[in-house]
C-alpha angles and dihedrals in degrees: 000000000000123000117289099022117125129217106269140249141216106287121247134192108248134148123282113223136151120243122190122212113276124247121240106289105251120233116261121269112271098250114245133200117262110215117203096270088054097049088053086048092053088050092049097047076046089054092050094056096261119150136249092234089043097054097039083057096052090047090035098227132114110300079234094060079055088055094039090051091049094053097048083058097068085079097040106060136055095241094065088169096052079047091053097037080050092049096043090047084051099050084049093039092057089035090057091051095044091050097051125081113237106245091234096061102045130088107259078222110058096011078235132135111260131245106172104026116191134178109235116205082266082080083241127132111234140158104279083228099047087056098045092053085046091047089052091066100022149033112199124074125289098226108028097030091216114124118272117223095215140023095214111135111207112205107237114224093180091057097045101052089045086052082043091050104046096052085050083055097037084050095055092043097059089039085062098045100031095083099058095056140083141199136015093329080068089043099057082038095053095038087049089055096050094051085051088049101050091057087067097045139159086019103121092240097049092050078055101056091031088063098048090053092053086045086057097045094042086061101054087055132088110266101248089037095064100068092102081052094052092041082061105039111038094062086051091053094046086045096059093024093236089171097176094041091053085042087057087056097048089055086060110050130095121234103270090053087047087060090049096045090062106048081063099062135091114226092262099059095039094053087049087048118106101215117200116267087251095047102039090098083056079064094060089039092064096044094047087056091047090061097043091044097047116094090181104090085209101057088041093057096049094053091042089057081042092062097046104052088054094044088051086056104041095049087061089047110048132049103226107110084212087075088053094046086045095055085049096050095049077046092054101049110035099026085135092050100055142063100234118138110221087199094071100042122115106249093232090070093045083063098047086051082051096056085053099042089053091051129035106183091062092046086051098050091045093054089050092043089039100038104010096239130061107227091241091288085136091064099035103120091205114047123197090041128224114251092057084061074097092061091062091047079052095049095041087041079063098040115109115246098239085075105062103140086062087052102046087047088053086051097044091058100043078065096052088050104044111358092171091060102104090198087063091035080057103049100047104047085059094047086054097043094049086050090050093051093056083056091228107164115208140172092261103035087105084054087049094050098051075051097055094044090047090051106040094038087051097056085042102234129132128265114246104252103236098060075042090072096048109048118114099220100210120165097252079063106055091031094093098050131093135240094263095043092055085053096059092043085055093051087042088053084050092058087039089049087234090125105148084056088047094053085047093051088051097048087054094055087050089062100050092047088051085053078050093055089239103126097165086065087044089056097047090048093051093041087055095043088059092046089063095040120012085174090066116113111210085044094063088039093052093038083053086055087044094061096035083053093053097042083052095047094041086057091046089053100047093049087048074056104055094048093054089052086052093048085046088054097046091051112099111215111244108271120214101159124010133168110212097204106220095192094116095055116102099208090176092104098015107167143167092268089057100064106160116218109196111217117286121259140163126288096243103287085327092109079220102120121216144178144189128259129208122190130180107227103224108246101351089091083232146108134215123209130209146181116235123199127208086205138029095273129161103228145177125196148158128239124200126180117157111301084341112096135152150165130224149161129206141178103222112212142177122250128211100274080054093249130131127236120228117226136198144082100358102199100341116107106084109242087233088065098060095095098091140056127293117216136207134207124181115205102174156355148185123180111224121278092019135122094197120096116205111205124185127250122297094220084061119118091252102051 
């Protein structure tokens, strides 16, 4: 096949015609302004049957001015009816010419607008694929029927930027109209639009224009019908971040799109988005989904900030009290989790969080009314939560003074919720302190003490001195302090000259710190307490069991002492290499009877402890000499007497009666060399049972 042809197609009837190559598409008119005369001229040249295109060409504007001018008439003349035939005439008139294709640009084979234009050797412009299909039943032209000298199809880059042209124009053109009109005559037009647009896909314009015409056409449909619309269209939106026109759609949703639509969105686009008045609770329902829904705590914490942000604006905006519980809820709940400065809340919120935070079950049943989930508040273990311990310090921080009982009670409870929280501590310990100073005795100051002491003690700051001086100092009000924090307490009542309390505070802390086992703390404490008052007499008792405690100790410890010296002594060091001198021997008469046993001494580091053994040999005028073992033990040693030496190695092991055999020279040392020493090497060892050989050391004389 020769260069250019395409494979062919079924062949099909359609109308010859010849269709010259188009001439470069001329620009569009500048548009001008149409003054009233002008307008009543342009109604007239309509009545007379003239057409849209005709006219816009005599005046030189869009064919779609001329439509637009014909409608404004029908309110300025006195036949209304002859203004709106004229317009209506107009409007068919520009429909009929948007929905035709123009003759030069169509294929003289299928009448249709060309797509891939090519020049056949005719010297005519056709569809590559209408000429293929032609070439595979005939070999003359088309149009003109004469042979053709060549089947070569040359693309035609002209033709295809004037078909490429005129469906931009024809585009823009129903863009601008479409809106104006209604029924089926929109529809073909938009449908028509689109089909120009696809083919330009997935260039970034053409999604752009692609996603106005299926806004147009999603409006002119039923709400319900237009899903298949909106599954088109919202991704295209979100793809080239086309925010208003997605806002257009959303104003025009009912509820049940509008839930669809945001389940499409990411965060970003549904915070810029401007939600409908009535659909603006369907907003805090998604995200609300999205947070229970999320396992990553990241993404959790950004859409819970999400929420709130939209909830803080939404609660000034609207005037249903339920946005305003719903920001205090969120508040409530996930106060730790936001950045919300409490500071800057109305009080009125704080309040509402407060309702919620006293009472579970209702902050519970107004998430799942409100959101439709409850966060998971129904299966916290701890309610209120930690971290909103913060929201009653801000509440109490606004109270007036006059009302400090309702602001002691608000404190009281941010350090049941949360005591490690030094902001509370804080806030509390002032709030005490300042109660104590007005000398206002109540049923439950001895409770608020012991509260004072237990905060500021905890956070390890002073007292101021003069509260110092008045506190009462029961029992119920040390009894929840530690050793160390009585301590501090004693050392705080000697700044204040209060010392006999502070001997009684300290003995107090030695006392807890004996129930702690940690008697060098409990000396120190009694020791101190004596030192502020040496009158005292539980001091002085406890200073008597103190003493009697240390003598008893110091015995226990000398005699520990004695009985390591005495294990010290009783360990043999390890033995490698020994002499055993044999110069006080006398060997003249030696005999059975005078078998010689050298000290006993451990078996290398084995623990397993060993000795020599020398025995006369009756008659043979010799001796033999053996190792002998306390424990089963592998073992390899060296023997050196005189001129006599040897190596062995031998497994000792027990027999029946539960006995062990010694090993060694069985009469072979000469009774005459004797006289000298015998010496020992141990080469190696290994204890029974175990994997582990013990050799001796390499800087030994036989290594």
């Amino acid at each position: 096949m020769e260069e250019g042809l395409v494979d062919p197609m079924p062949d099909r009837p359609a109308k010859m015609r010849r269709v010259e190559e188009p001439s470069e598409p001329s620009a569009p008119s500048t548009e001008k302004g149409i003054s009233r005369v002008d307008s009543e001229k342009i109604l007239r040249m309509s009545q007379k049957g003239m057409s849209v295109d005709a006219i816009a060409d005599v005046w030189n504007v869009e064919a779609v001015e001329i439509v637009k001018t014909l409608e404004l008439m029908r309110s300025g003349k006195d036949s209304q009816s002859d203004a709106q035939a004229g317009s209506e005439h107009g409007w068919t008139s520009l429909v009929k010419r948007l929905m035709e294709d123009p003759p030069d640009l169509c294929c003289p084979i299928s009448q249709e607008l060309m797509e891939d234009p090519v020049v056949a050797a005719d010297g005519i412009t056709y569809e590559r694929r209408c000429i293929a299909e032609w070439f595979y039943f005939n070999s003359g032209s088309p149009t003109t029927r004469e042979p053709l000298l060549t089947r070569v199809l040359n693309p035609s880059q002209h033709m295809k930027s004037a078909v490429i042209a005129y469906k931009e124009r024809t585009v823009q053109e129903i863009l601008s109209v479409a809106a104006e009109l209604q029924g089926a005559e929109a529809l073909k037009l938009l449908s028509r639009g689109e089909q120009f647009v696809r083919s330009s896909l997935p260039d970034v314009s053409a999604k752009k224009k692609l996603s106005s015409l299926l806004l147009l056409r999603g409006k002119r449909m039923k709400p319900g019908s237009r899903s298949k619309v909106n599954q088109e269209l919202v991704p295209m939106l979100l793809e080239v971040g086309d925010t208003p026109q997605l806002q257009e759609l959303l104003a025009d949703m009912n509820e049940q799109e509008v839930i669809w639509l945001l389940h499409q969105v990411d965060g970003d686009v549904l915070e810029s988005l401007s939600v409908p008045g009535p659909h603006k609770i369907l907003v805090c329902k998604e995200l609300a989904r999205r947070i229970t829904d999320s396992p990553v705590a990241e993404a959790q914490a950004e859409r819970l900030s999400l929420l709130w942000d939209f909830l803080s604006q939404e609660q000034e905006n609207q005037d249903d009290q339920d946005w305003a519980q719903a920001a205090s809820l969120m508040l409530a709940a996930f106060h730790g989790r936001l950045t919300a400065k409490l500071e800057r809340l109305d009080t009125k919120l704080l309040h509402h969080a407060l309702t919620f935070l006293r009472n579970k079950e209702r902050a519970t049943a107004f998430a799942r009314d409100f959101f439709t989930c409850d966060f998971g508040i129904s299966t916290l273990e701890k309610w209120p939560p930690s971290k909103s311990a913060s929201i009653f310090v801000e509440l109490a921080s606004r109270m007036d003074d006059d009302k400090d009982d309702e602001k002691l009670d608000l404190l009281v409870k941010a350090h049941g919720i949360n005591d490690a929280d030094a902001h509370v501590c804080r806030a509390l310990s002032k709030q005490i302190c300042r109660r104590m100073l007005c000398q206002r005795t109540t049923s439950d100051s001895k409770h608020l003490e012991g509260l004072l002491l237990k905060v500021q003690l905890e956070q390890v700051e002073d007292i101021p001195a003069e509260v110092v001086s008045k506190l009462c100092l029961e029992q119920e009000s040390l009894k929840s302090l530690h050793g160390s924090q009585l301590m501090l307490l004693a050392k705080m009542l000697e700044k204040a000259n209060r010392r006999a309390d502070g001997a009684r505070v300290a003995l107090a802390a030695a006392e807890f710190f004996s129930a702690k086992e940690m008697e060098d703390e409990s000396h120190d404490a009694i020791v101190y307490a004596l030192s502020l008052d040496h009158t005292h007499a539980n001091a002085s008792t406890m200073l008597c069991e103190l003493l009697r405690s240390i003598r008893g100790k110091c015995k226990e410890l000398s005699s520990k002492c004695r009985e390591l010296e005495k294990a010290q002594q009783a360990i043999k060091p390890p033995v490698w290499h020994l002499t055993w001198d044999l110069s006080n021997y006398d060997f003249t008469n030696f005999t059975k009877k005078q078998e010689q046993l050298s000290e006993k001494f451990q078996l290398g580091a084995s623990g397993v402890e060993a000795w020599l053994d020398l025995r006369p040999v009756a008659s043979a005028n010799r001796a033999s000499l053996y190792l002998r073992v306390s424990e089963p033990v592998c073992a390899k040693w060296r023997f050196q007497v005189g001129r006599w030496e040897d190596t062995t190695e031998h497994e000792f092991a027990k027999k029946e009666d539960g006995s062990i055999s010694g090993h060694g020279w069985k009469k072979k040392i000469p009774i005459s060399d004797l006289s000298s020493n015998i010496t020992f090497h141990l080469l190696s060892v290994r204890r029974e049972g175990s994997s582990l050989q013990l050799v001796a050391p390499r800087n030994g004389p036989f290594q």
